[in-house]
KOLDRENPA-367305 format. One line per field, with one value per residue (C-alpha): residue number from 1; residue in one letter; x, y, z. Coordinates in steps of 0.1 Angstrom, whole numbers, padded with zeros to 4 digits. Example, Ala and Ser with C-alpha at 12.3 -4.5 7.8 and 13.67 -1.06 7.14 Angstrom:
num: [1, 2] $
residuo: [A, S] $
c1: [0123, 0137] $
c2: [-0045, -0011] $
c3: [0078, 0071] $
***
This chain:
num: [1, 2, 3, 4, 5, 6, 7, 8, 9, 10, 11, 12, 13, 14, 15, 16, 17, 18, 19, 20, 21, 22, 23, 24, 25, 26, 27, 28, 29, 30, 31, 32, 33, 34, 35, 36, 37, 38, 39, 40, 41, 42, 43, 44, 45, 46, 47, 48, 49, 50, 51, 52, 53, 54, 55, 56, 57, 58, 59, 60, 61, 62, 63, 64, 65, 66, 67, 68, 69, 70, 71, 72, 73, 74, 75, 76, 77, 78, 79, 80, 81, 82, 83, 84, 85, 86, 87, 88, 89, 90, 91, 92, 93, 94, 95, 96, 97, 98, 99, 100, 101, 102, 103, 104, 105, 106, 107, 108, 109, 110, 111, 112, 113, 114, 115, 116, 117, 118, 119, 120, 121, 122, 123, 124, 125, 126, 127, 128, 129, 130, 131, 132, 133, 134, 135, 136, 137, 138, 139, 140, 141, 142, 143, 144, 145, 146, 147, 148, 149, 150, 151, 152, 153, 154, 155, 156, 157, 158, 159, 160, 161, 162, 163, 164, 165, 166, 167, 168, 169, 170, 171, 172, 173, 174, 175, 176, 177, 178, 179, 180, 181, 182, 183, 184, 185, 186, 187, 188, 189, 190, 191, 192, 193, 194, 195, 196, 197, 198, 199, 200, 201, 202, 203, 204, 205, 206, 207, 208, 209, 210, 211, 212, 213, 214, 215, 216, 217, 218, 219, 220, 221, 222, 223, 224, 225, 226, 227, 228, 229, 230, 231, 232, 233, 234, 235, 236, 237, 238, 239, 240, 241, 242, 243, 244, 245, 246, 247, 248, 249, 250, 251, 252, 253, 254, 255, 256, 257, 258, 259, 260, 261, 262, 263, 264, 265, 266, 267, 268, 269, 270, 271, 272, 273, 274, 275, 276, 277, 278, 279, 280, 281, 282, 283, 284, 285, 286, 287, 288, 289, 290, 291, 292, 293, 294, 295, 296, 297, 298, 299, 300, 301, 302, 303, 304, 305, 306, 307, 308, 309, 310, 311, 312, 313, 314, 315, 316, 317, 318, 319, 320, 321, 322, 323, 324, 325, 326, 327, 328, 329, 330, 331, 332, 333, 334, 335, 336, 337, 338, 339, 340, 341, 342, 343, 344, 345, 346, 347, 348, 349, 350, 351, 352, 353, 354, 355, 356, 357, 358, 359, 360, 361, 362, 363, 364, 365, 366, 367, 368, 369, 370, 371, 372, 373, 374, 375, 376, 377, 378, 379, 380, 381, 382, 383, 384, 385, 386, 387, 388, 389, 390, 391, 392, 393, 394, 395, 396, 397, 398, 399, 400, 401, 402, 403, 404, 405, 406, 407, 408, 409, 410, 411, 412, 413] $
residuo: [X, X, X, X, X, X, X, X, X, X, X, X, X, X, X, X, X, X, X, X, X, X, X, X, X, X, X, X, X, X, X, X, X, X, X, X, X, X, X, X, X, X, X, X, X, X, X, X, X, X, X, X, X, X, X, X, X, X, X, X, X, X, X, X, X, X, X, X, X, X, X, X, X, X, X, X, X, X, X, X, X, X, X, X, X, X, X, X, X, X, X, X, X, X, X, X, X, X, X, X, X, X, X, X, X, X, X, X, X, X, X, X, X, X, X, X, X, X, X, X, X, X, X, X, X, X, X, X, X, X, X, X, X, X, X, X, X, X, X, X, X, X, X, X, X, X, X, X, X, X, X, X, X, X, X, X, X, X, X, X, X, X, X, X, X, X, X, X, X, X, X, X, X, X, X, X, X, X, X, X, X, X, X, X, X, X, X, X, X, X, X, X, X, X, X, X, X, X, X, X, X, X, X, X, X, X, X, X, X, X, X, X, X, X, X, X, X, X, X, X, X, X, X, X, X, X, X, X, X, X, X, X, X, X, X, X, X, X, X, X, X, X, X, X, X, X, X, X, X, X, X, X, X, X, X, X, X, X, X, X, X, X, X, X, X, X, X, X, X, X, X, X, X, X, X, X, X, X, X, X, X, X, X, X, X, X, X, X, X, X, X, X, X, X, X, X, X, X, X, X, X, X, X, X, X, X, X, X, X, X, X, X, X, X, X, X, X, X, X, X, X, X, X, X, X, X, X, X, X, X, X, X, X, X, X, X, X, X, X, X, X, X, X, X, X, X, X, X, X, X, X, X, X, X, X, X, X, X, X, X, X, X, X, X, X, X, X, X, X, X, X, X, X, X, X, X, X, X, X, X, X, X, X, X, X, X, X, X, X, X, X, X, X, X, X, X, X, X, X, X, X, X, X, X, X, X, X, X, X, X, X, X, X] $
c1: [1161, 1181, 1161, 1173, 1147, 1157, 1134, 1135, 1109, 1084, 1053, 1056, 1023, 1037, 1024, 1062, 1063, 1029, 1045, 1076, 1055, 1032, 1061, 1082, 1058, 1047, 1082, 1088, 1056, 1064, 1098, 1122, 1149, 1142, 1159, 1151, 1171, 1160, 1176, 1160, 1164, 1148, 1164, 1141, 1116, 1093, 1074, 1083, 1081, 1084, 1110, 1150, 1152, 1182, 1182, 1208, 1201, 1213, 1207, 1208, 1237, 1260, 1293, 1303, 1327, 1296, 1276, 1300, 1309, 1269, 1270, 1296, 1281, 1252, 1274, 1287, 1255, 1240, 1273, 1272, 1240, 1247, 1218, 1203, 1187, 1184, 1150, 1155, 1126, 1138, 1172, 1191, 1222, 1218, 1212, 1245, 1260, 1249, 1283, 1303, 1279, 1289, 1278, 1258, 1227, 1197, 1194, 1156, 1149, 1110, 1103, 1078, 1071, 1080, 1079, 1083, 1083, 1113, 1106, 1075, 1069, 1073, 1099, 1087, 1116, 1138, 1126, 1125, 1164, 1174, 1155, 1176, 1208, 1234, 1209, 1238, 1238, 1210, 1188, 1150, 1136, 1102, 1073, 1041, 1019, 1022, 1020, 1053, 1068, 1060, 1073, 1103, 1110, 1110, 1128, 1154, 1164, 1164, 1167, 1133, 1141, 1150, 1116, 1088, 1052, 1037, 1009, 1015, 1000, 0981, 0967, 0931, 0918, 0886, 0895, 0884, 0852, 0825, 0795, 0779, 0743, 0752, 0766, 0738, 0717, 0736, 0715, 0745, 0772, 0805, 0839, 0874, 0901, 0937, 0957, 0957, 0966, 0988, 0984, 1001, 0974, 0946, 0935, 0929, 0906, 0884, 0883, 0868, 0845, 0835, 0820, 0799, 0787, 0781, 0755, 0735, 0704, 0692, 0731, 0732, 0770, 0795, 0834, 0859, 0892, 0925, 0965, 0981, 0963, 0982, 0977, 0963, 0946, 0928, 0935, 0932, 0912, 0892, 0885, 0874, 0851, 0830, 0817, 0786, 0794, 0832, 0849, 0887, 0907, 0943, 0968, 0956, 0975, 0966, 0940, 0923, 0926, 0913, 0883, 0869, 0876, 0859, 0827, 0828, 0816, 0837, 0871, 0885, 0916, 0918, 0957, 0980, 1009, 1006, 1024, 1001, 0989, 0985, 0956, 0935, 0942, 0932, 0896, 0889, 0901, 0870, 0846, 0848, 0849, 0871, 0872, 0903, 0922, 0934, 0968, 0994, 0990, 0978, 0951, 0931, 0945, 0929, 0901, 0891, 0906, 0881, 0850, 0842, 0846, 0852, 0881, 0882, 0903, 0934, 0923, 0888, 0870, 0834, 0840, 0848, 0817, 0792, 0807, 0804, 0767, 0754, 0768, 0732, 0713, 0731, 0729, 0705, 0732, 0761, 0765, 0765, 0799, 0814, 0812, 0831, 0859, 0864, 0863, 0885, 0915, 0910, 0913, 0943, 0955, 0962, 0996, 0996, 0989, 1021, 1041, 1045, 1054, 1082, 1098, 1097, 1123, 1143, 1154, 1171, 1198, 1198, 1218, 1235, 1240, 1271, 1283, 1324, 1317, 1337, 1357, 1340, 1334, 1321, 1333, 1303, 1279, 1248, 1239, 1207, 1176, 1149, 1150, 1122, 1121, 1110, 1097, 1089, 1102, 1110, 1133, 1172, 1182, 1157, 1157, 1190, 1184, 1143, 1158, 1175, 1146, 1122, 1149, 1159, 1197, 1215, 1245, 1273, 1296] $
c2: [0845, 0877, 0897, 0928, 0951, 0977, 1003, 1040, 1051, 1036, 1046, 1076, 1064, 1050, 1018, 1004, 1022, 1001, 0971, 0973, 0981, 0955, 0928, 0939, 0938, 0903, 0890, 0910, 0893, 0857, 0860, 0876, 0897, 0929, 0959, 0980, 1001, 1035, 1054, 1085, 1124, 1122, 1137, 1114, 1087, 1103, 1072, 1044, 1009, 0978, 0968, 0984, 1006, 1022, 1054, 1067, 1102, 1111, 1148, 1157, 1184, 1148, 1148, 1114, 1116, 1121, 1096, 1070, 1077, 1070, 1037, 1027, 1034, 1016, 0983, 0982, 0986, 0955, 0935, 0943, 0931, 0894, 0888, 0854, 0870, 0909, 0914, 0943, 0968, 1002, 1007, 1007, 1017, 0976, 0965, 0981, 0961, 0928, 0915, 0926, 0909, 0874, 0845, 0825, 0852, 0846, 0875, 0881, 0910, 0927, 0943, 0967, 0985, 0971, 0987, 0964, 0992, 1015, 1040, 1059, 1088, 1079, 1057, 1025, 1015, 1026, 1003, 0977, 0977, 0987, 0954, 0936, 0949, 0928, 0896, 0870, 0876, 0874, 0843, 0852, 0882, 0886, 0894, 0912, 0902, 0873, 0901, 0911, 0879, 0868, 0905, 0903, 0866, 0877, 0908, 0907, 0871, 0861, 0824, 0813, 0795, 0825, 0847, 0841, 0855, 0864, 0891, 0915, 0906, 0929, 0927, 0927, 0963, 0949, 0983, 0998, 0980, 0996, 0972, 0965, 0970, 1005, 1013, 1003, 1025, 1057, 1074, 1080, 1059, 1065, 1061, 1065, 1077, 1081, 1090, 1130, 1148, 1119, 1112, 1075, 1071, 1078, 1111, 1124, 1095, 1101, 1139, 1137, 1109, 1133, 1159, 1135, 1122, 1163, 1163, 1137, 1144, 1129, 1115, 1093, 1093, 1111, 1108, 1113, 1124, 1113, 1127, 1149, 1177, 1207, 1247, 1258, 1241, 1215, 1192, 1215, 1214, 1247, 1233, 1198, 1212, 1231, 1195, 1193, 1151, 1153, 1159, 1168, 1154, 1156, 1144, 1119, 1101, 1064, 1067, 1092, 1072, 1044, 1064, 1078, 1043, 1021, 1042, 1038, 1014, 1014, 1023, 1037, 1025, 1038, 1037, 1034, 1015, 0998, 0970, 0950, 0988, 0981, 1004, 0979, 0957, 0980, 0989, 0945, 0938, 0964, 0947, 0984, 0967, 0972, 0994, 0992, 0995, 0965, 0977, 0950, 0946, 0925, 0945, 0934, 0896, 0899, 0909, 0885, 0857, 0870, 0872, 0905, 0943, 0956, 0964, 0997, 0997, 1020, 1058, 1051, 1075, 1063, 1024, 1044, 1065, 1038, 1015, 1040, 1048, 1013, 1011, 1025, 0998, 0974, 0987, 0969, 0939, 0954, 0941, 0908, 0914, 0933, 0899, 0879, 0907, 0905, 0870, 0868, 0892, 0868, 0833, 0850, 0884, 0880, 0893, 0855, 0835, 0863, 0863, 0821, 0821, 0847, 0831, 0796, 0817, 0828, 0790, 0787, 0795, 0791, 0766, 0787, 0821, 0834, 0825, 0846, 0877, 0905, 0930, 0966, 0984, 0965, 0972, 0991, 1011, 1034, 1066, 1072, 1082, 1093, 1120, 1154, 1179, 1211, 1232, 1209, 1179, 1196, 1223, 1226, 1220, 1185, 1171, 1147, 1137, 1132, 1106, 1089, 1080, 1072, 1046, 1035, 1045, 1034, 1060, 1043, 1060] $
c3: [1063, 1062, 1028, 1015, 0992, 0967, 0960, 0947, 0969, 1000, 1009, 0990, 0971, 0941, 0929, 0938, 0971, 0982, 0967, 0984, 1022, 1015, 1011, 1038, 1062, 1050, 1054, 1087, 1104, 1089, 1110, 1085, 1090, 1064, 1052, 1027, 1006, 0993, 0963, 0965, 0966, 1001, 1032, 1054, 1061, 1088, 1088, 1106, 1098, 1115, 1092, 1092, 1063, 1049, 1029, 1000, 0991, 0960, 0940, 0908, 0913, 0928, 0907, 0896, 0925, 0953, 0934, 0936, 0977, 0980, 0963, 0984, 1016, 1000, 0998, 1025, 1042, 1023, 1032, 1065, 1066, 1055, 1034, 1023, 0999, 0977, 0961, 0935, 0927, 0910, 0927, 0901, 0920, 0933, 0897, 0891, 0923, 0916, 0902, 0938, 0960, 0976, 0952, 0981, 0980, 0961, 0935, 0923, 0905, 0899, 0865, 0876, 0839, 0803, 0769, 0738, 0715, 0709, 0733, 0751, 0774, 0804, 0829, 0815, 0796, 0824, 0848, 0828, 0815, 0849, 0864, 0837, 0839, 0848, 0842, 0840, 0878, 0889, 0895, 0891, 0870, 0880, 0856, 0870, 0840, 0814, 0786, 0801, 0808, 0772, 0760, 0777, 0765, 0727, 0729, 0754, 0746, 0785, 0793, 0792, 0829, 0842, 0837, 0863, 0865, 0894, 0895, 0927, 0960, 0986, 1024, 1024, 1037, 1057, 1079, 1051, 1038, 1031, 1031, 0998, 1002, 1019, 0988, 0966, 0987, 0973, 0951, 0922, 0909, 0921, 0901, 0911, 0888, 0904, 0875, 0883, 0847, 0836, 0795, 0806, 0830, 0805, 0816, 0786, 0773, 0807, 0804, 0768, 0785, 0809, 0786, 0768, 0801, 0808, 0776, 0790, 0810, 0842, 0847, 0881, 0881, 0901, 0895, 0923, 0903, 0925, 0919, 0912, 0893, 0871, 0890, 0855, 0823, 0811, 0843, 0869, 0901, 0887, 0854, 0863, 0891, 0862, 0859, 0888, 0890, 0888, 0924, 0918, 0946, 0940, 0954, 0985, 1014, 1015, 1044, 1023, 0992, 1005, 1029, 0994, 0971, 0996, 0986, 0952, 0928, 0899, 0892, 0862, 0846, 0811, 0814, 0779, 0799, 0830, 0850, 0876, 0896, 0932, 0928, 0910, 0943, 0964, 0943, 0940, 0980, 0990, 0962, 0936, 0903, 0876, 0845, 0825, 0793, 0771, 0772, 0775, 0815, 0841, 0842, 0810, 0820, 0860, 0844, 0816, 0837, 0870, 0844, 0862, 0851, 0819, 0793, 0768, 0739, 0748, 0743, 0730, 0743, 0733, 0747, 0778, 0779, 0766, 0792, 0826, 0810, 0807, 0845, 0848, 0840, 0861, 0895, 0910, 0902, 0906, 0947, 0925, 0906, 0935, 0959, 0927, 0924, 0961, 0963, 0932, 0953, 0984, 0961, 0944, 0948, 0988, 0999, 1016, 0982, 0970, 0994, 0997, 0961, 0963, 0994, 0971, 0951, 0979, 0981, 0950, 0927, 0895, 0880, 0852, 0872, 0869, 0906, 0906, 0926, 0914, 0934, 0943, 0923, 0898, 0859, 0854, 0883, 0874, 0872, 0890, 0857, 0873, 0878, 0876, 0847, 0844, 0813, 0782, 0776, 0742, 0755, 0743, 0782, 0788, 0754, 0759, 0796, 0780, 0755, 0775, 0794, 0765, 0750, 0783, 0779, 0811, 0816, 0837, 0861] $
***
């Protein structure tokens, strides 16, 4: 088959840009014919990839005019292209597109963050309405957790045919492994934490974690603290090294990432939104076992469904610190757990057990898709959202672009 991927970003080190790399790479070696598209402010993908990929710059200074010449090029790429089938991630210039392409491809479309509340701080809405948009064309909306799928069911009023659940899929990293009883060996108790300063990613729960953990005496515990860190305050490299068992890291290439993970134990997910994050994947396919929040994810469902890790209520800090100190007195067993979680990803986390269930849906359309295909452009295209800000979300000059975001307005060209 001929597939097409949208993305807004690969190998970039987003959760979405591993998603998208992992899948393409799949398809590419089962025989498939990929191409991905990029939306993105980049100028260039140094990397290179087995795979064709395609890339649509786009800047926040574009006039409606240059947006719109982009999206074009864009189209006719994907037409030229002749694909059997367009896999949407975040592009949300191809959500906008679905209506002009011919009626013969199979449309599937993954909602990689969901919000069922009104609004939140963060892209979560966005992705999710811009995964949606244009539904009537599309034949399989994806859910990455049953939370979601459930979620999405009850609020968006989707045909209940047309949602399917699938947790995310991911190679195992055996390059990688570090062996278990070498671990064990280590004379301290290492956790990863990759969410940087992010409050989204539960960084302030683990920071006020951390200096209860600092009052204790004869600690065996050592934190390795991934992402991307602020120059100055409460999250910076400075201030978190003032901690003798908390190693700030920052921001890390995946190599790096995975050199320190694979040496760890535990990793820590405290997170107050999440999707299914490829780095929980990564932590169970090199046996570091689990400690997450019970926000609505696949995270809490993985985990109570593998029997193995923990879940925190959402921002309490003292089911946080009580679980990472009773980690203590169960590290003579903890080689024990880490073979399940491993064995869990092989059994049903592999990009292979993914991958075969995704190309199932390439196969079919559904029955009550709009099939007409519309002229280009289509009535309505999409302004690319996602853009940076800088100052406070609360300033005169971000506030409307901030709340557009948080509610998940779609602006159209």
């Amino acid at each position: 088959m001929r597939i097409v991927i949208g993305t807004s970003g690969l190998s970039t080190g987003g959760g979405i840009g591993t998603y998208v790399e992992e899948l393409s790479k799949w398809l590419f070696n089962k025989g498939h014919t990929v191409l991905v598209c990029v939306a993105s402010e980049q100028k260039d993908i140094i990397e290179k990839f087995p795979f064709q990929v395609f890339l649509t710059t786009y800047s926040r200074n574009f006039s409606k005019q240059d947006e719109f010449k982009i999206i074009g090029l864009l189209f006719n790429k994907i037409n030229s292209f002749s694909p059997d089938v367009i896999i949407n991630n975040d592009n949300i210039y191809i959500s906008g597109l679905f209506p002009s392409f011919k009626p013969d491809i199979v449309r599937l479309s993954v909602v990689h963050g969901f919000r069922n509340h009104f609004f939140g701080w963060d892209h979560h809405r966005i992705i999710n309405n811009a995964a949606v948009y244009n539904h009537k064309y599309i034949d399989w909306i994806i859910a990455i957790s049953d939370a979601m799928a459930t979620n999405m069911k009850k609020k968006l009023k989707l045909p209940d045919n047309q949602i399917r659940f699938l947790y995310n899929g991911l190679h195992s990293n055996e390059d990688s492994f570090v062996p278990f009883w070498e671990r064990k060996r280590k004379k301290t108790i290492n956790f990863f934490f990759a969410g940087g300063g992010k409050r989204e990613k539960g960084a302030g729960t683990l920071l006020k974690a951390v200096k209860k953990i600092n009052g204790m005496k004869n600690k065996s515990i050592k934190i390795y603290w991934a992402g991307t860190l602020p120059l100055k305050g409460k999250f910076s490299k400075n201030y978190l090294g003032k901690f003798d068992f908390v190693e700030p890291l920052g921001r890390l290439g995946h190599s790096e990432l995975l050199n320190v993970l694979s040496q760890c134990h535990y990793l820590l997910m405290p997170s107050r939104v999440e999707g299914c994050p490829m780095m929980m994947l990564e932590a169970m396919s090199l046996g570091v076992v689990p400690i997450v929040s019970d926000c609505p994810s696949a995270m809490r469902e993985i985990v109570t469904d593998a029997g193995i890790g923990s879940i925190v209520h959402t921002g309490s800090t003292k089911e946080l610190f009580n679980t990472i100190n009773n980690t203590q007195k169960l590290k003579d067993n903890w080689h024990l757990d880490a073979e399940k979680i491993k064995d869990y990803f092989l059994k049903n986390l592999h990009i292979d057990k993914y991958g075969e269930k995704i190309l199932k849906l390439c196969t079919v359309k559904r029955s009550s898709r709009i099939m007409e295909q519309n002229e280009f452009p289509p009535k309505r295209l999409l302004h690319y959202h996602r853009e940076r800000f800088s100052g406070s979300k609360w300033s005169s000059h971000n506030l409307k672009i901030r709340w557009k975001n948080v509610t998940g307005k779609l602006e159209e060209l």
